[in-house]
Steps between C-alpha positions, in 0.01 A plus 500: 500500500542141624456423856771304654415307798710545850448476841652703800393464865439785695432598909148487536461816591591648191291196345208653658572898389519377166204294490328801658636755210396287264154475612445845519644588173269222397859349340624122511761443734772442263430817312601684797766329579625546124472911530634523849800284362518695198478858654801352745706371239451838287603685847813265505590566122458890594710523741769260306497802222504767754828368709639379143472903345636629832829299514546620146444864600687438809813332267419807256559779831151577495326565862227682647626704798409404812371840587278496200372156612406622864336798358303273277372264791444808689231575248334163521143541610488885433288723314838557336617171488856525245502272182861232540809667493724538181800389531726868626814318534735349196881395652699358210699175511 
């Protein structure tokens, strides 16, 4: 892959966190600035996808009730903790 140069200014305190990460991961700088912006950008690009396929159930009638969703974070952190809620609800337009 070829490198393309750029430069970006940043507060110096998060100048100084990354020069610290990189010196314990025993990485350069600039390849820890290149995952943390790639792991953000894949976040971003996630979350694009997951809004995008719930408009289209949501246009399509498809929800996930909300008691099924409260019961569901209910769970979080338990020894029974529920998988996500399938959608329980279909309305036709």
């Amino acid at each position: 892959m070829a490198a393309v140069g750029d430069t970006i200014s940043v507060r110096s305190a998060l100048k100084a966190d990354l020069e610290e990460e990189a010196r314990l991961s025993n990485q350069s700088t600039t390849q820890v600035a290149e995952a943390a912006i790639a792991g953000y950008l894949a976040g971003r690009k996630r979350k694009r996808e997951a809004v995008r396929q719930a408009l289209e159930e949501a246009r399509r009638g498809v929800f996930v009730s909300e008691t099924e969703v409260f019961r569901w974070v209910e769970s979080w952190g338990t020894a029974d903790e529920l998988p996500t809620p399938e959608p329980d609800v279909f309305t036709r337009r």
